[in-house]
PyMOL Python script that loads the backbone (N, CA, C, O; Angstrom):
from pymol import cmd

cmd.read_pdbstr("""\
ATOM      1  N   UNK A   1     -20.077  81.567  22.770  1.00  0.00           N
ATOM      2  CA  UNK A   1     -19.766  81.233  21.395  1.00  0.00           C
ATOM      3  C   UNK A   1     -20.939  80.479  20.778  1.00  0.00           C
ATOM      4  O   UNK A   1     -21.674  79.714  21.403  1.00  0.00           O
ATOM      5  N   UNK A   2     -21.030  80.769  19.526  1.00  0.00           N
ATOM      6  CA  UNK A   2     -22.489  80.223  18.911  1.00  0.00           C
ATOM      7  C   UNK A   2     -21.881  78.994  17.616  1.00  0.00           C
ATOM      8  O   UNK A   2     -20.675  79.078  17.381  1.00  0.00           O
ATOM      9  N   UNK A   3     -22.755  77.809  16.745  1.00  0.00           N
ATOM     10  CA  UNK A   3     -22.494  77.124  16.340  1.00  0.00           C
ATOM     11  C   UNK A   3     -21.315  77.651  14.996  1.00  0.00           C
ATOM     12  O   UNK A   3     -20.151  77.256  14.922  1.00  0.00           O
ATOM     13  N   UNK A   4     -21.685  78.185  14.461  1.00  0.00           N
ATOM     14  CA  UNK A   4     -20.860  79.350  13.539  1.00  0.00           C
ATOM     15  C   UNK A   4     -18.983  79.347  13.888  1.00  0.00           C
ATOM     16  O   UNK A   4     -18.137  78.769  13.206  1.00  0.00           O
ATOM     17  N   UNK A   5     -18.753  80.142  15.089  1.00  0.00           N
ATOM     18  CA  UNK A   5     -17.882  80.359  15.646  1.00  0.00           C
ATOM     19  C   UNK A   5     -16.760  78.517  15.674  1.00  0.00           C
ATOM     20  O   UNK A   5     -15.620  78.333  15.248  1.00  0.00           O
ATOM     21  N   UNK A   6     -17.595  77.645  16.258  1.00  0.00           N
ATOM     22  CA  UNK A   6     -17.113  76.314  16.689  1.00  0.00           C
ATOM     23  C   UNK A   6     -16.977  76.050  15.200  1.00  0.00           C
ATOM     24  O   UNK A   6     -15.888  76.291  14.679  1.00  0.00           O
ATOM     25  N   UNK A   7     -17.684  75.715  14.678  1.00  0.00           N
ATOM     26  CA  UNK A   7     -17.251  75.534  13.150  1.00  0.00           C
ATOM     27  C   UNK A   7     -16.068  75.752  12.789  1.00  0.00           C
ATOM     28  O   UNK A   7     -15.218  74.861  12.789  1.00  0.00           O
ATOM     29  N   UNK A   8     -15.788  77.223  12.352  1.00  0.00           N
ATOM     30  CA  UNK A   8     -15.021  78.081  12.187  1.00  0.00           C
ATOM     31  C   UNK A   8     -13.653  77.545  12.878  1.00  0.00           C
ATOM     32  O   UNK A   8     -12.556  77.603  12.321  1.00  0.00           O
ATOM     33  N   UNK A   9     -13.765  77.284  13.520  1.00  0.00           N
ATOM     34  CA  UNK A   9     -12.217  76.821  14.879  1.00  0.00           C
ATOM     35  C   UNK A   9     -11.862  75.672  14.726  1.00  0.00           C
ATOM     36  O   UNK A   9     -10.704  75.273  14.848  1.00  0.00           O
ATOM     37  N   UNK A  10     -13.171  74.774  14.336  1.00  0.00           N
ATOM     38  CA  UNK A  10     -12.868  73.137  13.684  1.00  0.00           C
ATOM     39  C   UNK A  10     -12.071  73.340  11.900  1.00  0.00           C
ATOM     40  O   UNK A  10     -10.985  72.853  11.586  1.00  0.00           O
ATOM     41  N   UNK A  11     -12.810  74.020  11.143  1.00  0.00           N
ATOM     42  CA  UNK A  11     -12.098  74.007   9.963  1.00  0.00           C
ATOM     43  C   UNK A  11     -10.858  74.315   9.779  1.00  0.00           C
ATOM     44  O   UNK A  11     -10.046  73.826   8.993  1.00  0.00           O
ATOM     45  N   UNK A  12     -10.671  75.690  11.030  1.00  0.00           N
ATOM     46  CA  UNK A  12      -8.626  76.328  11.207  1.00  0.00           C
ATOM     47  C   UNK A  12      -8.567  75.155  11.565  1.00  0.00           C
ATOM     48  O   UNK A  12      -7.692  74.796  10.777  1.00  0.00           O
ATOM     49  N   UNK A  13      -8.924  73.823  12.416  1.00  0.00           N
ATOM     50  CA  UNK A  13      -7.613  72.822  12.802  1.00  0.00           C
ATOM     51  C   UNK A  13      -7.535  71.800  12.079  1.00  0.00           C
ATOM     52  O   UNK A  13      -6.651  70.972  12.302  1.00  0.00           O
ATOM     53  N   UNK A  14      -8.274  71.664  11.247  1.00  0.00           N
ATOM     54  CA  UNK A  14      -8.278  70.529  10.626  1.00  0.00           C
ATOM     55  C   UNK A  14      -7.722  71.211   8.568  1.00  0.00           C
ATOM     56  O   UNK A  14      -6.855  70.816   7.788  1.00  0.00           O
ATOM     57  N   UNK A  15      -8.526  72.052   8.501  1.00  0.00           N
ATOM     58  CA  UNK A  15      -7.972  72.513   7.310  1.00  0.00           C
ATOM     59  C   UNK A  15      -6.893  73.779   7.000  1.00  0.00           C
ATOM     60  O   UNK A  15      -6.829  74.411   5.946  1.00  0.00           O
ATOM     61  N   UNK A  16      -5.998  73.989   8.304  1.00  0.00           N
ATOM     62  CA  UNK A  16      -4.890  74.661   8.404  1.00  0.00           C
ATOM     63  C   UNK A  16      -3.853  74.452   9.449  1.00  0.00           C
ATOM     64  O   UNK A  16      -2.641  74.289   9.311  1.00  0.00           O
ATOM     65  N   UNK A  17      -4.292  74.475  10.094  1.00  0.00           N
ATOM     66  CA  UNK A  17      -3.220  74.152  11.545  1.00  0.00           C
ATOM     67  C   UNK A  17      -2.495  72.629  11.152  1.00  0.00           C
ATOM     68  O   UNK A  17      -1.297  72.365  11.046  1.00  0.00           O
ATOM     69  N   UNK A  18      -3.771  71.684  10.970  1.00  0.00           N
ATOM     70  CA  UNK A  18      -2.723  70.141  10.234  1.00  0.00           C
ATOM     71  C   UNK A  18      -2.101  70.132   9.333  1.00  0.00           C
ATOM     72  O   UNK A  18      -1.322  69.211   9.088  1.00  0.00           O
ATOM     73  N   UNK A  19      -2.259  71.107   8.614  1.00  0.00           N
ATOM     74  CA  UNK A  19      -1.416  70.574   6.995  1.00  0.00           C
ATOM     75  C   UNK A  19      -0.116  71.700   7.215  1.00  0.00           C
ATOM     76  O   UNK A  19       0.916  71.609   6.549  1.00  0.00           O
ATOM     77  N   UNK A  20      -0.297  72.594   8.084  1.00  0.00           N
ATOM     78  CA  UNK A  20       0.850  73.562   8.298  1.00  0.00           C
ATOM     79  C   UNK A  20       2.001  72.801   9.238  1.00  0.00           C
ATOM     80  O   UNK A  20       3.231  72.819   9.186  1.00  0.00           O
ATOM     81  N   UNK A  21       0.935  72.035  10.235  1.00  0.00           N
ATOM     82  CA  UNK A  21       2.147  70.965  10.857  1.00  0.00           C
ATOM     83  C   UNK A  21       2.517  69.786  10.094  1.00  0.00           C
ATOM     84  O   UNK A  21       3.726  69.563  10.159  1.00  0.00           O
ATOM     85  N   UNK A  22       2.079  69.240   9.629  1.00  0.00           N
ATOM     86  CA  UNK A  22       2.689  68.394   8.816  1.00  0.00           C
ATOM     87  C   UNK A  22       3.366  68.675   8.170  1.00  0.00           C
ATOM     88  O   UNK A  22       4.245  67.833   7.984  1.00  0.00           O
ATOM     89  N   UNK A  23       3.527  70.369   7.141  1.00  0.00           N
ATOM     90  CA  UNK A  23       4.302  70.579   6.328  1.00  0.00           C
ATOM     91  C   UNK A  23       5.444  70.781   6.435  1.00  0.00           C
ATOM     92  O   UNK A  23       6.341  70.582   5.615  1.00  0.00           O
ATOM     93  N   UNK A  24       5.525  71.562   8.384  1.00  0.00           N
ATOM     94  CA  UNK A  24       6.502  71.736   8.975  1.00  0.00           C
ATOM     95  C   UNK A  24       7.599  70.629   8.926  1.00  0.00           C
ATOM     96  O   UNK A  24       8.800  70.771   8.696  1.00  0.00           O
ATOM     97  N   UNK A  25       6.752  69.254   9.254  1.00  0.00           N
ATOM     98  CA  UNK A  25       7.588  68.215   9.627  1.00  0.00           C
ATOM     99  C   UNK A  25       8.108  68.114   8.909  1.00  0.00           C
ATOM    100  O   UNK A  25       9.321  68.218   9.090  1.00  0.00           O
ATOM    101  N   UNK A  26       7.583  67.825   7.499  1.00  0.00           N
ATOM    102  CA  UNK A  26       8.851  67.553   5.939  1.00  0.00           C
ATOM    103  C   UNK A  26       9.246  68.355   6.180  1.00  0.00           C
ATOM    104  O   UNK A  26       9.403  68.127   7.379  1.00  0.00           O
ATOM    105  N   UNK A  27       9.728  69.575   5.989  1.00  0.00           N
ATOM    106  CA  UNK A  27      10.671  70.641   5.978  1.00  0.00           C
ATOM    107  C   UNK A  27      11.757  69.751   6.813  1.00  0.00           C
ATOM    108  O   UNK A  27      12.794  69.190   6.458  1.00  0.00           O
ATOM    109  N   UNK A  28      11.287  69.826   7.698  1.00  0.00           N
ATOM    110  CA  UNK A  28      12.038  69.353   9.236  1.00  0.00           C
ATOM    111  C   UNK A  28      13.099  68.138   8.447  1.00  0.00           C
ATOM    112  O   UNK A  28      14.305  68.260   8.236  1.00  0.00           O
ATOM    113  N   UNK A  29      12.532  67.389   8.230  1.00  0.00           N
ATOM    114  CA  UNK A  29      12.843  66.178   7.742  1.00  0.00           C
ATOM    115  C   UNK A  29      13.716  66.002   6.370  1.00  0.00           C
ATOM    116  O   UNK A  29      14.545  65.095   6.290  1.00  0.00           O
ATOM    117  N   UNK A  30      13.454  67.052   5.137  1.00  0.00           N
ATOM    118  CA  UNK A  30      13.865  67.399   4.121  1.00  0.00           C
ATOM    119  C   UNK A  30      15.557  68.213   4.067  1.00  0.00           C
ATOM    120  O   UNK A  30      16.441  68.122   3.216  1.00  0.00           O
ATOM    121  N   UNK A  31      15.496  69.025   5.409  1.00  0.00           N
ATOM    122  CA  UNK A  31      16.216  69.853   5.944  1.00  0.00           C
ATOM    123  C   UNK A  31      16.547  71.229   5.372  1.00  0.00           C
ATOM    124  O   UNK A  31      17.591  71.830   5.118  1.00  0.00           O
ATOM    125  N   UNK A  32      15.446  71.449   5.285  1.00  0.00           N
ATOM    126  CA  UNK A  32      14.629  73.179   5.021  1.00  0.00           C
ATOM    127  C   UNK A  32      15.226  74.119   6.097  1.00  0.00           C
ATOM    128  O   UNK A  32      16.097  74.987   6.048  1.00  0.00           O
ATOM    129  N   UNK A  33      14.457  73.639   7.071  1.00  0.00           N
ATOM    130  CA  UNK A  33      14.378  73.913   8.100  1.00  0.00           C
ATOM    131  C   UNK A  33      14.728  73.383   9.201  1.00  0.00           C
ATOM    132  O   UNK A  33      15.039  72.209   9.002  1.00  0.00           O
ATOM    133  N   UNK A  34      14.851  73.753  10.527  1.00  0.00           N
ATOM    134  CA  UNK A  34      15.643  73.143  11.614  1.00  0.00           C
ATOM    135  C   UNK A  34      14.295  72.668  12.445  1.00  0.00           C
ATOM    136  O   UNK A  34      13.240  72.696  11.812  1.00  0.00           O
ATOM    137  N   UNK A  35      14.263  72.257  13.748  1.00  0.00           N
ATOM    138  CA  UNK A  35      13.235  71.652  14.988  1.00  0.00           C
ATOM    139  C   UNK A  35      13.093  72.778  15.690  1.00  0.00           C
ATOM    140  O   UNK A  35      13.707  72.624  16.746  1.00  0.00           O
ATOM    141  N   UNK A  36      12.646  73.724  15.647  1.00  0.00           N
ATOM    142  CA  UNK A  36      12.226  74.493  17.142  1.00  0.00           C
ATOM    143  C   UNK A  36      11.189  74.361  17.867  1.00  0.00           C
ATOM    144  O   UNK A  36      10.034  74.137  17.505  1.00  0.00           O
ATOM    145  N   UNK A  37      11.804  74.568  19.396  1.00  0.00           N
ATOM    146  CA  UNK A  37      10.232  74.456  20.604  1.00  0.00           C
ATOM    147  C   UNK A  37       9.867  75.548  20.333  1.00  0.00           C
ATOM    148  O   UNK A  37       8.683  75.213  20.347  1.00  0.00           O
ATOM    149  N   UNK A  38       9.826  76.479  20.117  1.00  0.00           N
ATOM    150  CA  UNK A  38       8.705  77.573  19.775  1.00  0.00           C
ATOM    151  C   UNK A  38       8.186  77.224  19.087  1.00  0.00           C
ATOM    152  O   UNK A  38       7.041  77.118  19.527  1.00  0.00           O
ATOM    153  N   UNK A  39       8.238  76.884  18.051  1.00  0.00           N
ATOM    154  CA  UNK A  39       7.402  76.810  16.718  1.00  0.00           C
ATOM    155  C   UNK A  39       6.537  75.294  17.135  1.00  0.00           C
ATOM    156  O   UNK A  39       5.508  75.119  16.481  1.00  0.00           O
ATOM    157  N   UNK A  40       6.781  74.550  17.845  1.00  0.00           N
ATOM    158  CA  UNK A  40       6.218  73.546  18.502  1.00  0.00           C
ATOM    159  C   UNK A  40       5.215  73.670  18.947  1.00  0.00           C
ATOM    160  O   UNK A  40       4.109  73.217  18.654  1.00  0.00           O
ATOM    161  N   UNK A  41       5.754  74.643  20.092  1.00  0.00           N
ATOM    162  CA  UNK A  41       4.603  75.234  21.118  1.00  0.00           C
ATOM    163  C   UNK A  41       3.393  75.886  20.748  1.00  0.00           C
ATOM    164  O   UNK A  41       2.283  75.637  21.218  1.00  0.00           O
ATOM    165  N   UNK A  42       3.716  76.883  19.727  1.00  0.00           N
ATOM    166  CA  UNK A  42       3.061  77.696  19.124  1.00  0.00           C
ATOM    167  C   UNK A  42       1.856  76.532  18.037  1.00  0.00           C
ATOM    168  O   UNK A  42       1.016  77.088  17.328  1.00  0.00           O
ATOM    169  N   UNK A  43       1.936  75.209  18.059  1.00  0.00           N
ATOM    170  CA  UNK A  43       1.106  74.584  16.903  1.00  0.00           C
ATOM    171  C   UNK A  43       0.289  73.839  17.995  1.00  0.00           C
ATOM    172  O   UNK A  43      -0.890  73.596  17.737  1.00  0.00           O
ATOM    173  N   UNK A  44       0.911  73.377  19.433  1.00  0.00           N
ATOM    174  CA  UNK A  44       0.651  72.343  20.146  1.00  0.00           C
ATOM    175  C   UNK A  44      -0.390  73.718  21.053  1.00  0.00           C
ATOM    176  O   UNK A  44      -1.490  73.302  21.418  1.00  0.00           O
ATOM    177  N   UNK A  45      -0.136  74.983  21.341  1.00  0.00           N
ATOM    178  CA  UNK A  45      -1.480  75.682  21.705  1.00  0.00           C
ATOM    179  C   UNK A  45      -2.356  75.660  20.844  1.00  0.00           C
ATOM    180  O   UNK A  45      -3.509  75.545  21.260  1.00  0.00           O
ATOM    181  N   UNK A  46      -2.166  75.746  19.565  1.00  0.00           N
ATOM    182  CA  UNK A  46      -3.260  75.961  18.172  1.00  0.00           C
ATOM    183  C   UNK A  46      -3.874  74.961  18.294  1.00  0.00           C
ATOM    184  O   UNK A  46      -5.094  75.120  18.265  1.00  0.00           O
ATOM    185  N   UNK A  47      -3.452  73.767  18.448  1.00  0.00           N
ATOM    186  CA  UNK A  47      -4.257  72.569  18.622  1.00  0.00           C
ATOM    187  C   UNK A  47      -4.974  72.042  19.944  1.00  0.00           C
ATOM    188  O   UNK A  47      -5.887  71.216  19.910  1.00  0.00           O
ATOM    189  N   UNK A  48      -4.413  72.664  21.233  1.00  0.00           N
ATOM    190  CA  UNK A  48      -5.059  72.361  22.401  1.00  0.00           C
ATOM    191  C   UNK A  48      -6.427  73.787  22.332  1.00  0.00           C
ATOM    192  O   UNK A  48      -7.292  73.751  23.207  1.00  0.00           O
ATOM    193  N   UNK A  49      -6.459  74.474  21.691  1.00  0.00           N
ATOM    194  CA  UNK A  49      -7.413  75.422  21.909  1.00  0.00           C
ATOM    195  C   UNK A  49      -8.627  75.254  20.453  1.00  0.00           C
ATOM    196  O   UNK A  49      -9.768  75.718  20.469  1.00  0.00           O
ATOM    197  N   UNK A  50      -8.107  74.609  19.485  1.00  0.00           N
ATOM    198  CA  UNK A  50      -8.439  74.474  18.734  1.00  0.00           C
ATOM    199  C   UNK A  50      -9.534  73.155  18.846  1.00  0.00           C
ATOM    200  O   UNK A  50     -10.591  73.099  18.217  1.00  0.00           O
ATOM    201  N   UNK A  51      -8.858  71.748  20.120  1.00  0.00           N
ATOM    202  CA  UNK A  51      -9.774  70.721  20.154  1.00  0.00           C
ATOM    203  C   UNK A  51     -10.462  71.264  21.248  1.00  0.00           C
ATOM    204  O   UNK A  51     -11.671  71.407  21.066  1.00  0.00           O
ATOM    205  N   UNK A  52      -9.937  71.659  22.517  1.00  0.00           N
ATOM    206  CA  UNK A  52     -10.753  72.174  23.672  1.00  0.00           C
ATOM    207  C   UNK A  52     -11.954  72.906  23.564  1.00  0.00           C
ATOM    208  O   UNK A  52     -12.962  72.506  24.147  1.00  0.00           O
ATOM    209  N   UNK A  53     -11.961  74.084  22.782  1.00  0.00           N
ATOM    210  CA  UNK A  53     -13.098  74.996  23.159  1.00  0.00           C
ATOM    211  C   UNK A  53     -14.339  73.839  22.210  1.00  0.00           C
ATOM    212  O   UNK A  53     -15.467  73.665  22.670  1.00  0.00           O
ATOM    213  N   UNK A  54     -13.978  73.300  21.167  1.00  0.00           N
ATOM    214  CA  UNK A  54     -15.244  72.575  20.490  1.00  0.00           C
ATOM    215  C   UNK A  54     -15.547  71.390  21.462  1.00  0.00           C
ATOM    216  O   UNK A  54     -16.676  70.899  21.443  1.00  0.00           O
ATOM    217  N   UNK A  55     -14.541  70.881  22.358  1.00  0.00           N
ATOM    218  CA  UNK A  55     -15.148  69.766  23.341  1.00  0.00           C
ATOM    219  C   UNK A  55     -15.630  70.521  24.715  1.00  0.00           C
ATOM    220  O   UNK A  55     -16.092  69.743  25.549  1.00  0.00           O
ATOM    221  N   UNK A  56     -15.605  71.783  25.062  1.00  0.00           N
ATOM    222  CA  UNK A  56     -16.523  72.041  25.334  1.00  0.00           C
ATOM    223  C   UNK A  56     -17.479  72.350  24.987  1.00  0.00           C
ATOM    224  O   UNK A  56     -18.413  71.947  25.681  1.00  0.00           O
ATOM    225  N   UNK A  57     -17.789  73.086  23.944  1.00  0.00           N
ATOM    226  CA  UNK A  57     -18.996  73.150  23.299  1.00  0.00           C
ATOM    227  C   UNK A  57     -19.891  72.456  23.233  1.00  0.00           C
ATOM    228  O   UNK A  57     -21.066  72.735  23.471  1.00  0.00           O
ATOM    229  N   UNK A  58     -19.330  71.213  22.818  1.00  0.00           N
ATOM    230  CA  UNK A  58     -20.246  69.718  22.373  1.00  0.00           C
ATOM    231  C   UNK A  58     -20.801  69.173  23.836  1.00  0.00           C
ATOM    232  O   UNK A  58     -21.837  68.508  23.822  1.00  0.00           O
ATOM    233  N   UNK A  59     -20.229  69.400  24.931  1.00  0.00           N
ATOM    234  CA  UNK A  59     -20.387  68.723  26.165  1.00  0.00           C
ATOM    235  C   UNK A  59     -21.670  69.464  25.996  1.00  0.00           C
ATOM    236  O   UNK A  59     -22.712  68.901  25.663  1.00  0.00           O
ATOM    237  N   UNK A  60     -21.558  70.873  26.259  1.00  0.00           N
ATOM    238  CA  UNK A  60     -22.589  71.624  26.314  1.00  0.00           C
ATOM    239  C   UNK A  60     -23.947  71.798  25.538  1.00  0.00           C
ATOM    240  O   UNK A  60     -24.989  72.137  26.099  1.00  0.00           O
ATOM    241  N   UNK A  61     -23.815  71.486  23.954  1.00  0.00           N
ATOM    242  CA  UNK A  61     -24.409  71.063  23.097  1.00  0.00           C
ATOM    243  C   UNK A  61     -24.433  69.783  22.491  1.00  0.00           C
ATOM    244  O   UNK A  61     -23.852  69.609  21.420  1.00  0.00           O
ATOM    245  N   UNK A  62     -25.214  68.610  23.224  1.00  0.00           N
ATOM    246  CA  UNK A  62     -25.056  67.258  22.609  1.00  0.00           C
ATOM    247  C   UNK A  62     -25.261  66.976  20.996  1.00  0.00           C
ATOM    248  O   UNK A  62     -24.839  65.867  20.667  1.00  0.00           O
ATOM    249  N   UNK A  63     -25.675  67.549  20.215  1.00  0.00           N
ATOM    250  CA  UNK A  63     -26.575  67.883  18.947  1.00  0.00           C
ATOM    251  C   UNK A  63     -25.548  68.191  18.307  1.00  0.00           C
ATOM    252  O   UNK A  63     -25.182  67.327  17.511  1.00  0.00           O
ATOM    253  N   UNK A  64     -24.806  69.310  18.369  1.00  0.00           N
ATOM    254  CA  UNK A  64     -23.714  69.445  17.433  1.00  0.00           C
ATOM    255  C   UNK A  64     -22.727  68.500  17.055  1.00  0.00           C
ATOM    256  O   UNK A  64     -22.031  67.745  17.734  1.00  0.00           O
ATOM    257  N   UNK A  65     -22.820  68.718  15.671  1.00  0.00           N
ATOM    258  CA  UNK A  65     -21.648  67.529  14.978  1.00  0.00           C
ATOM    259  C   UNK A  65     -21.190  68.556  13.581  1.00  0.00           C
ATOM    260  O   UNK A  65     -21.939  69.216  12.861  1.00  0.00           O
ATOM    261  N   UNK A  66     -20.111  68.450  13.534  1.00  0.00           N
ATOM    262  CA  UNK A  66     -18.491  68.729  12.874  1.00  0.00           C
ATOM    263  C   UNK A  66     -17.980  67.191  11.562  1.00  0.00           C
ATOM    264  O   UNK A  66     -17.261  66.192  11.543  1.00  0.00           O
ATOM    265  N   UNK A  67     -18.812  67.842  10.790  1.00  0.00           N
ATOM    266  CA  UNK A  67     -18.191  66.764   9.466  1.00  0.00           C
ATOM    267  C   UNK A  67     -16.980  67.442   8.384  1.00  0.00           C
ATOM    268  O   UNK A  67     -16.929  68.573   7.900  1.00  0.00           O
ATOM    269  N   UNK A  68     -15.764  65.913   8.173  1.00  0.00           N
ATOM    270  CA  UNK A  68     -15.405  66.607   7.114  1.00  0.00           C
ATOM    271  C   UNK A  68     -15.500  65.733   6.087  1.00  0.00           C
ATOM    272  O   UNK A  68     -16.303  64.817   5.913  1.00  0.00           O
ATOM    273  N   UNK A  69     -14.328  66.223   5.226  1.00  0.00           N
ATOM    274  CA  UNK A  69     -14.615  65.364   4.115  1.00  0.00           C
ATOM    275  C   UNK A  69     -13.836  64.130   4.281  1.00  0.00           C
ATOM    276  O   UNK A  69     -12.635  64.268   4.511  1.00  0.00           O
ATOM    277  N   UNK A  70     -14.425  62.700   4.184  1.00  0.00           N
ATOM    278  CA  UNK A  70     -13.347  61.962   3.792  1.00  0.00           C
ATOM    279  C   UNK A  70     -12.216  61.380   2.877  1.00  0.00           C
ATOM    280  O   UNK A  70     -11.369  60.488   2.924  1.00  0.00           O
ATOM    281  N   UNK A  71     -12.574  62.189   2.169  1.00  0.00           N
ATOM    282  CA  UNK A  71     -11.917  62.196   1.035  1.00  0.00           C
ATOM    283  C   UNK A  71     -10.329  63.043   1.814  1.00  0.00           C
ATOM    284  O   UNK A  71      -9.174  62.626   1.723  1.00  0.00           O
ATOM    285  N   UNK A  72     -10.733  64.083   2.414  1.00  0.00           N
ATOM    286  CA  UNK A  72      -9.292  64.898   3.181  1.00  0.00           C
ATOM    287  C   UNK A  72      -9.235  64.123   3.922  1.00  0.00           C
ATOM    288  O   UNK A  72      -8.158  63.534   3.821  1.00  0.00           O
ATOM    289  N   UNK A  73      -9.909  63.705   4.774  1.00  0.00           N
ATOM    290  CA  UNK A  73      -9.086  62.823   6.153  1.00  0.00           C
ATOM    291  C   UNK A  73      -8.273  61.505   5.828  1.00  0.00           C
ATOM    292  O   UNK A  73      -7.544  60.916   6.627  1.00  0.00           O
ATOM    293  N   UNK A  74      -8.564  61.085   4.307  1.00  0.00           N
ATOM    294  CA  UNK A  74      -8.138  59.441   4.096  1.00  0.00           C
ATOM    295  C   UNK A  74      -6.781  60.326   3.582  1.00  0.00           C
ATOM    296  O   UNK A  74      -5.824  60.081   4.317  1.00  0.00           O
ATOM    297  N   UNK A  75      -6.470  61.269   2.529  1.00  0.00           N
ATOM    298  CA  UNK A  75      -5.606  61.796   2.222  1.00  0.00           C
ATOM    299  C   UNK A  75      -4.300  61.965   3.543  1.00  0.00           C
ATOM    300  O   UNK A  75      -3.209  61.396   3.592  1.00  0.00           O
ATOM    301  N   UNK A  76      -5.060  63.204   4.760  1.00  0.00           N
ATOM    302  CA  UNK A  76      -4.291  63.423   5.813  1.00  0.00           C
ATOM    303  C   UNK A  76      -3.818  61.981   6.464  1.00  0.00           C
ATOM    304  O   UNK A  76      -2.644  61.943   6.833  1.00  0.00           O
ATOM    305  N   UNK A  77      -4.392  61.125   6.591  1.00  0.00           N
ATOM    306  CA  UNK A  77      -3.885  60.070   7.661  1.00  0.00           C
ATOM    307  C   UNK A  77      -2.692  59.554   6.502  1.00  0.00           C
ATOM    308  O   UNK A  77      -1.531  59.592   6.908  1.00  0.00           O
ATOM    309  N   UNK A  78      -2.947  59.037   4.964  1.00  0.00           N
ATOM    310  CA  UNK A  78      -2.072  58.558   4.387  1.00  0.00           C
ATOM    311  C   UNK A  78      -0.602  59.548   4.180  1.00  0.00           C
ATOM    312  O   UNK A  78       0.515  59.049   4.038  1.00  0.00           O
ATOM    313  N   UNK A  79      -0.847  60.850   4.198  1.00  0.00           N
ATOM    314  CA  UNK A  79       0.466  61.361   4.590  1.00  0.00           C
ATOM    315  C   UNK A  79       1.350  61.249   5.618  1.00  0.00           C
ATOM    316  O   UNK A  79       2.572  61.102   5.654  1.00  0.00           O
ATOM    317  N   UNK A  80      -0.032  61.406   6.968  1.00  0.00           N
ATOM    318  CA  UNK A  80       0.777  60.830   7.961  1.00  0.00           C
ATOM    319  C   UNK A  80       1.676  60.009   8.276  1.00  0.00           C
ATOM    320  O   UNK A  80       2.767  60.226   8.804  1.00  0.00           O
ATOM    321  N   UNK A  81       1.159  58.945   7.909  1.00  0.00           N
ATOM    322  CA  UNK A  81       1.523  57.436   8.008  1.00  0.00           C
ATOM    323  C   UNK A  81       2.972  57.854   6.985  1.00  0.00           C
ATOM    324  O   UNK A  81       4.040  57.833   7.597  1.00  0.00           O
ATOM    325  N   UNK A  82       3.039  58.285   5.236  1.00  0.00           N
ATOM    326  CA  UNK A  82       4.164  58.430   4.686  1.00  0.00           C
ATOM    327  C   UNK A  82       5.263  59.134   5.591  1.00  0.00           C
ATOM    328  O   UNK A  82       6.471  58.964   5.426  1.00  0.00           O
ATOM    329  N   UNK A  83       4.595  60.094   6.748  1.00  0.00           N
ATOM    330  CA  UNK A  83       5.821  61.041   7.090  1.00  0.00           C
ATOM    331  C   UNK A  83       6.338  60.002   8.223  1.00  0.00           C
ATOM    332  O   UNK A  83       7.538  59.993   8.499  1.00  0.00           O
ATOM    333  N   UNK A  84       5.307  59.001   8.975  1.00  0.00           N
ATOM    334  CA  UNK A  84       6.240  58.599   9.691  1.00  0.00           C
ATOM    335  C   UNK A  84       7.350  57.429   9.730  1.00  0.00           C
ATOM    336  O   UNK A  84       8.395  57.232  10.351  1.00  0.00           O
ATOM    337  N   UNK A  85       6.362  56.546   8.453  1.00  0.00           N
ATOM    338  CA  UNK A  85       7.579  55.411   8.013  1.00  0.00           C
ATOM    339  C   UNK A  85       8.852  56.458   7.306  1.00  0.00           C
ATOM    340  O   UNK A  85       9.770  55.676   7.055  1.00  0.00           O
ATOM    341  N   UNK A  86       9.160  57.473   7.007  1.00  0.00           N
ATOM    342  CA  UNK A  86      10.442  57.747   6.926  1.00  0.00           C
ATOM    343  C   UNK A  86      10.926  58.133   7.687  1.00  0.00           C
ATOM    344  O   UNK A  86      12.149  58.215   7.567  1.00  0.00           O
ATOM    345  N   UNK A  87      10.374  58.553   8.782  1.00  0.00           N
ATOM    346  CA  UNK A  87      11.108  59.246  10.486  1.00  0.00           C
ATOM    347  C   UNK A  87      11.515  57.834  10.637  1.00  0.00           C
ATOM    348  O   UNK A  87      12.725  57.901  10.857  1.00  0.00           O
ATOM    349  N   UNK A  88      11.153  56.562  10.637  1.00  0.00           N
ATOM    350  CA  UNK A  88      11.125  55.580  11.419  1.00  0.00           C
ATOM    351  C   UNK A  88      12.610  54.464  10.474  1.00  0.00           C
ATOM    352  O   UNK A  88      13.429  53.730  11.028  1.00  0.00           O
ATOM    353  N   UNK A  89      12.457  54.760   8.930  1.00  0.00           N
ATOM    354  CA  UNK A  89      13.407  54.482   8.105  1.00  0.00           C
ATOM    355  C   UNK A  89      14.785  55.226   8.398  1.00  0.00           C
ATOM    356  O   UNK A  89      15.772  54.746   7.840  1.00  0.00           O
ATOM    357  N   UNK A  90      14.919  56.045   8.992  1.00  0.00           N
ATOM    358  CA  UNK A  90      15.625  57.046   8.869  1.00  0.00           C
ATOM    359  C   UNK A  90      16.655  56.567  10.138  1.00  0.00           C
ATOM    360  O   UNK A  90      17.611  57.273  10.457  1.00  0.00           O
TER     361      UNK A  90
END
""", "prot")
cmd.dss("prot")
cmd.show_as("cartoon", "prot")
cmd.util.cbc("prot")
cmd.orient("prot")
């Protein structure tokens, strides 16, 4: 796999795979939708293959670095944090 590719696999997890799980969770929470382990499983491989192959990469390539924006990450963590003080209110 070449720098391109790792990229590519960092942006699906960070600019799709997170906001699809998170969105899940409100649903979850809203009661849209119900809890399934499939649909679990299916996000928790997206994300173990999604951090794995770039931490190998990086082992392999010390040089490579993966920026995003902070502007999204201050956003993502503050949702976070909203979704879990209401799991925790709840």
């Amino acid at each position: 796999m070449n720098e391109k590719h790792i990229t590519l696999c960092n942006k699906l997890v960070y600019y799709f795979v997170a906001p699809c799980l998170l969105l899940y969770f409100i649903s979850i929470d809203s009661g849209i939708i119900t809890c399934s382990f499939s649909v679990l499983a299916v996000f928790g491989l997206a994300i173990l293959l999604g951090v794995g192959i770039p931490a190998i990469y990086k082992k392999r390539n010390p040089d490579y670095k993966f920026n995003i924006s902070s502007k999204y990450a201050n956003a993502m963590a503050i949702l976070v944090i909203l979704e879990l003080t209401y799991n925790m209110s709840k």
